[in-house]
C-alpha positions in Angstrom: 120.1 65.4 -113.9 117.6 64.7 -111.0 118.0 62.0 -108.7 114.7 60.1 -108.7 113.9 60.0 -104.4 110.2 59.6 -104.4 108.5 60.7 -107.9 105.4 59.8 -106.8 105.7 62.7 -104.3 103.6 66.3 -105.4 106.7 68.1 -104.0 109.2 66.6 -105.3 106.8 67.0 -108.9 106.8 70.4 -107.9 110.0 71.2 -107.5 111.4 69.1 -109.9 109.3 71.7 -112.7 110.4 74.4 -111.2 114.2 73.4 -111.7 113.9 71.9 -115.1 112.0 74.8 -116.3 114.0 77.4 -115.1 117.5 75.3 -116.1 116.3 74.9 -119.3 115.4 78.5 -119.6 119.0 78.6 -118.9 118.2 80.8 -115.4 119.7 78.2 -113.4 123.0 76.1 -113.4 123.7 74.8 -110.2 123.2 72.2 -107.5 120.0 72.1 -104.7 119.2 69.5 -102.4 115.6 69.6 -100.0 114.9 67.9 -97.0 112.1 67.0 -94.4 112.9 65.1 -91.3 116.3 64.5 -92.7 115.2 62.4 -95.4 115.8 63.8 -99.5 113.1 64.7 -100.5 114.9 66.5 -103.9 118.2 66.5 -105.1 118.9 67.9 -108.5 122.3 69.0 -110.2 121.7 71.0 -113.6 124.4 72.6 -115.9 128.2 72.6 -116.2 131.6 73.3 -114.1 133.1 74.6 -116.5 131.4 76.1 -119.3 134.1 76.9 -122.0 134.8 73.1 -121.7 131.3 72.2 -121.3 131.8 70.0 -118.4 128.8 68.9 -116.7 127.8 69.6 -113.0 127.8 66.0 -110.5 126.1 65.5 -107.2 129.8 65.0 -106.1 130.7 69.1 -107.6 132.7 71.1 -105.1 131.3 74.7 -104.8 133.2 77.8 -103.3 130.0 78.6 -100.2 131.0 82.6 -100.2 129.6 83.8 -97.1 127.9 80.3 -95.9 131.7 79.6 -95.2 131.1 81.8 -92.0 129.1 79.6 -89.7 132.1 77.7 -90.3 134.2 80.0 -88.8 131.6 80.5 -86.1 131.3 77.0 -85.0 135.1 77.2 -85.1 135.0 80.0 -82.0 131.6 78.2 -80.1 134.0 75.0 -80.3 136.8 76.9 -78.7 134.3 78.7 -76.2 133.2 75.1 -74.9 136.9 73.9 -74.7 137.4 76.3 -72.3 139.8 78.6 -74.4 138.4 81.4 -74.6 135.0 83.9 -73.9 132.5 85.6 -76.3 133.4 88.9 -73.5 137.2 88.6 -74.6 138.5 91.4 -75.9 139.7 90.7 -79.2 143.0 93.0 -78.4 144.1 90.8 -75.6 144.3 87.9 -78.6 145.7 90.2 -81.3 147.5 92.9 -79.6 148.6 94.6 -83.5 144.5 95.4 -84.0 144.5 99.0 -84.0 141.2 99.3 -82.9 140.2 98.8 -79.0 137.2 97.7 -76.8 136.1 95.1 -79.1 134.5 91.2 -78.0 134.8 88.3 -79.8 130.8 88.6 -79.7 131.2 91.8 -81.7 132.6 90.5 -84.3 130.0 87.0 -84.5 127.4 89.5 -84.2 129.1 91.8 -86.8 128.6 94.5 -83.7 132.5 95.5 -84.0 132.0 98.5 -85.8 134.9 97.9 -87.9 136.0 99.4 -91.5 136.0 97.0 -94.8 138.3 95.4 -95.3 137.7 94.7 -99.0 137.3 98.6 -99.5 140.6 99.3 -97.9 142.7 96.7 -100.2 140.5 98.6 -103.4 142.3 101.9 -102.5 145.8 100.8 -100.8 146.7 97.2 -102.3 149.2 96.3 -104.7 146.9 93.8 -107.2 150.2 92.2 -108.3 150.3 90.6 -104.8 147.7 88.0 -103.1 146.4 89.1 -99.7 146.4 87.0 -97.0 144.7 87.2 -93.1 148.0 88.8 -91.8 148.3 91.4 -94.5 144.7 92.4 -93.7 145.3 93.6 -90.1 148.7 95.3 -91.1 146.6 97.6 -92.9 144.4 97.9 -91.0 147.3 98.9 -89.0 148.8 101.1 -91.5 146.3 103.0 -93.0 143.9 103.0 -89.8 140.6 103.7 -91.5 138.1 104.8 -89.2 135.5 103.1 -86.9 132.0 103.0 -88.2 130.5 103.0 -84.8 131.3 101.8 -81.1 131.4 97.9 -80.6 127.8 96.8 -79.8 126.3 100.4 -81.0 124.5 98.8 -84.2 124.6 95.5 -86.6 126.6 96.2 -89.5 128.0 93.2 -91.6 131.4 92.7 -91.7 133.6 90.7 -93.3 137.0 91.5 -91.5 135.6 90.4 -88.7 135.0 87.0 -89.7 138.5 87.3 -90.9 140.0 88.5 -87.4 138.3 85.2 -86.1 139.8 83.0 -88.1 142.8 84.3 -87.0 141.9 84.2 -83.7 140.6 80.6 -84.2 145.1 80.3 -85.2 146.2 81.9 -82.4 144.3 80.3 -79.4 144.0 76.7 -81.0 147.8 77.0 -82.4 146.8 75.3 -85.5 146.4 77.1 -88.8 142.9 77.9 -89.2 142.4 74.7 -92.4 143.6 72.3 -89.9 141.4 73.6 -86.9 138.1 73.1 -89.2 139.5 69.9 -90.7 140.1 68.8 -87.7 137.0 69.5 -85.4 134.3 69.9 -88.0 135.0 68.0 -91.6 136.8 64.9 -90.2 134.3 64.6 -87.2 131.2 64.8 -90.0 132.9 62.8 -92.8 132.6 66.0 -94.4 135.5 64.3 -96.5 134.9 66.8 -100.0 135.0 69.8 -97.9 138.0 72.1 -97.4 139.6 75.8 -97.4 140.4 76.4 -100.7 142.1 79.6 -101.6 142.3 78.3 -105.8 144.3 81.1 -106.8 146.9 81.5 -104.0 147.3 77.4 -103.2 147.3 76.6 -107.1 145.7 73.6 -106.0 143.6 71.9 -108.7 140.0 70.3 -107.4 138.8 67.8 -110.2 135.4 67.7 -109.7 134.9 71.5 -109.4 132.2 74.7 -110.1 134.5 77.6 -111.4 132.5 80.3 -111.4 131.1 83.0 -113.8 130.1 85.9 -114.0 128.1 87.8 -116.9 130.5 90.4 -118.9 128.9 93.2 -121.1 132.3 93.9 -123.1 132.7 89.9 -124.1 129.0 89.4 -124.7 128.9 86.3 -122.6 129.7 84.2 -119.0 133.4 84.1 -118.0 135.6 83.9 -115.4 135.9 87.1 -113.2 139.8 86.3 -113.1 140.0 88.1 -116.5 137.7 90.9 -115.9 139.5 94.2 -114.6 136.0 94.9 -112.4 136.7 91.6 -110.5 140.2 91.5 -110.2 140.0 91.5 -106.4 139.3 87.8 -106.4 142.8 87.6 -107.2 144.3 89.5 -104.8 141.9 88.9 -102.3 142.0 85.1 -102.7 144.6 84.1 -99.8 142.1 85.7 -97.0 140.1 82.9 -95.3 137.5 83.0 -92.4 135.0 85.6 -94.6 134.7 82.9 -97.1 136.4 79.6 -99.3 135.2 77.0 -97.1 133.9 75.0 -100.0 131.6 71.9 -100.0 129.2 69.6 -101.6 125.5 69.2 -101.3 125.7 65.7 -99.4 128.1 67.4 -97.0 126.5 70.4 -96.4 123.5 67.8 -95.3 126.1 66.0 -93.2 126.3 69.5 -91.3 123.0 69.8 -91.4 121.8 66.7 -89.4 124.8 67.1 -86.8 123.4 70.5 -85.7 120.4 69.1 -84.1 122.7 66.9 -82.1 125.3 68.0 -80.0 128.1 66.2 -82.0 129.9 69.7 -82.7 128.8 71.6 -79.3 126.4 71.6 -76.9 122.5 72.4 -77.4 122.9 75.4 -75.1 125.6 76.4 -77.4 123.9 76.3 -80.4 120.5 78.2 -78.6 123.0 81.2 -78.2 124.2 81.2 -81.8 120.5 81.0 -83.4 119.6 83.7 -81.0 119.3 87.4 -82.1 122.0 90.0 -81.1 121.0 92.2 -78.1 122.5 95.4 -78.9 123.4 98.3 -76.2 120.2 100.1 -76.8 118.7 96.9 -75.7 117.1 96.6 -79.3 118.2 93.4 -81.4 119.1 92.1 -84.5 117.9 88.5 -85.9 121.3 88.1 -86.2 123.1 85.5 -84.4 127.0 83.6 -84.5 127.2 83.1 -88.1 123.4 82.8 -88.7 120.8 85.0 -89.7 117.5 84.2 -88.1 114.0 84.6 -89.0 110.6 83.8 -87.4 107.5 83.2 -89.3 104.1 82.0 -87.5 103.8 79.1 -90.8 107.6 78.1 -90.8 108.7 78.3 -87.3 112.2 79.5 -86.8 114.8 79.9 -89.8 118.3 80.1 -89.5 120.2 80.7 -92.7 123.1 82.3 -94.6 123.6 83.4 -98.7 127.2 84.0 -100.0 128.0 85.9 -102.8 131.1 85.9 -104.5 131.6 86.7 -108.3 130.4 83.7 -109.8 128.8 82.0 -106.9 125.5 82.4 -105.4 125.0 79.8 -102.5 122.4 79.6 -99.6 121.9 77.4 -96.6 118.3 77.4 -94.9 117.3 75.4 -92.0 113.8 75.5 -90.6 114.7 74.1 -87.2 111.5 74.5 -86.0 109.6 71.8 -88.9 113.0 70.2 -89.7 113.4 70.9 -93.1 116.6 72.3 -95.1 117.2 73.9 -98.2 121.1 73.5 -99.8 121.2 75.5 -102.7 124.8 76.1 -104.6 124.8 78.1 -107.9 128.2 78.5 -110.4 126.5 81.1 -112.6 125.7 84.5 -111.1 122.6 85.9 -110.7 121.2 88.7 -109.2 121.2 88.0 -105.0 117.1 89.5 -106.0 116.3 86.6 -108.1 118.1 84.0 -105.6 116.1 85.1 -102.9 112.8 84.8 -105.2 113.7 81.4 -106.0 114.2 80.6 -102.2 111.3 81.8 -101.4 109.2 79.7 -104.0 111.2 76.7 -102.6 110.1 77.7 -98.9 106.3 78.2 -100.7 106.4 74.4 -102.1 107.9 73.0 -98.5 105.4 74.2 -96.6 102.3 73.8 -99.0 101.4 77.5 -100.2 100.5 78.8 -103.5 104.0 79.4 -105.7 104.6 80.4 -109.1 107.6 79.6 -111.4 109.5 82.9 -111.1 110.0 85.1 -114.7 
């Protein structure tokens, strides 16, 4: 289904193929919304929620965002910062005295400068899988097991997941609100982001109606399922009580919401958000177009981008704003697919914004 905007319009003809080709080609089941100057300029929704009950995809479809979730958790710490709660040069030991590992800033781990071990490979080797995982049972084993440092803080970029997870729990400790509440209560309430939320499905048993499970391709059944049943994926089970990494989840509308706030200073301040869409300046004094919660890219025909994918099993998602040209890309998917052929479609999208030759991927 495709929301008619302005039909008369060559890119909304153009990307309006390229999504009904490629969903009825069956390579895309999802939702993806386009913008210029704030206005819609496409907004399609194409496949199902849940395919075992064939339940069709709305505009109003919540969507787990995977790693978009942390410029959530970002804006969480820049809103503290201009509060006056805290520093980017804190040390992140003074906040959570149990983190074995010492000498580390809060701007390490926005930055994903901390140098710290995964998480997610340490639960793989030392979990028990009969038990969900939540923020505090990651840095007790961090504690117990004490895997080693990859690096010294600042030394390289190196994503990192705990470390989005240790400042969400940061984001706890200093705000004295759980970390839900805290977002809810500065960000989603403030942007009438009212369908978005934490959502850990698994561990709250909490039942969305209008929601994308997600699905994942399995060679032994011959066809899409959930990842809950597959033994290769059976960490988003016992994974699913960690927050601050991931589950923030949202709609497309919303997700504009956000989208048009960040080039006013309704969340924080335009100084603020300069810091975060700058690169990291590492100790070698060389940097990394990576800033809080944002990767960044400059490109002489789009200006500056700042963007984030997630990938979880069953979800490919992607948020790109060309701040420089104001215009936005909001792209949610409920059917895996190769982050290759997600990044090909993006950049065919980017090719149609900004009036270069494109073709309809293979």
């Amino acid at each position: 289904m495709v929301q008619q905007v302005n039909s008369n319009n060559l890119k909304y003809q153009q990307l309006d193929k390229l999504f009904t080709t490629l969903s009825d080609e069956q390579k895309f089941n999802g939702n993806i919304m386009i913008l210029e100057a704030g206005e819609v300029i496409y907004k399609g929704t194409f496949g199902y929620a849940e395919l075992d009950k064939s339940k069709k995809l709305t505009y109003e479809t919540v969507f787990e965002l995977a790693s978009v979730s942390k410029l959530f958790t970002a804006l969480g710490i820049m809103i503290l910062k201009e509060q006056g709660k805290l520093d980017y040069n804190d040390m992140v030991e003074t906040i959570l005295p149990e983190l074995p590992y010492k000498g580390i800033s809060i701007r390490n781990l926005l930055s994903h400068t901390s140098g710290l071990p995964d998480y997610i490979e340490l639960f793989a080797q030392c979990w028990d899988r009969s038990k969900i995982a939540t923020n505090q049972d990651v840095i007790e084993q961090l504690n117990i097991h004490k895997p080693a440092e990859h690096f010294k803080p600042n030394e390289k970029y190196e994503y990192s997941n705990t470390g989005y997870v240790l400042l969400a729990m940061i984001i706890e400790q200093v705000s004295g609100i759980s970390f839900a509440n805290f977002l809810n209560k500065y960000i989603f309430k403030p942007l009438d982001m009212e369908s978005t939320r934490i959502f850990n499905r698994r561990f709250s048993l909490e039942v969305i109606d209008d929601y994308a499970y997600g699905y994942v391709y399995s060679e032994i059944l011959g066809k899409y399922s959930l990842p809950d049943v597959l033994q290769e994926h059976d960490f988003v089970n016992y994974l699913d009580g960690i927050q601050g990494d991931g589950v923030v989840n949202s709609t497309l509308d919303d997700l504009r919401k956000l989208d048009r706030a960040l080039y006013t200073e309704k969340l924080v301040s335009k100084g603020t958000l300069k810091e975060a869409f700058s690169p990291v300046i590492l100790s070698d004094n060389n940097t990394y177009d990576y800033g809080f919660g944002w990767q960044i890219r400059n490109n002489p025909e789009t200006g500056k981008i700042v963007y984030h994918g997630g990938s979880w099993p069953g979800y490919r998602t992607w948020f790109s704003r060309y701040i420089d040209n104001d215009k936005t890309i909001i792209y949610l998917t409920n059917v895996e697919r190769e982050r290759e052929w997600t990044q090909t479609l993006i950049e065919v999208v980017e090719n149609i914004l900004f009036d270069r030759p494109y073709q309809i991927p293979e």
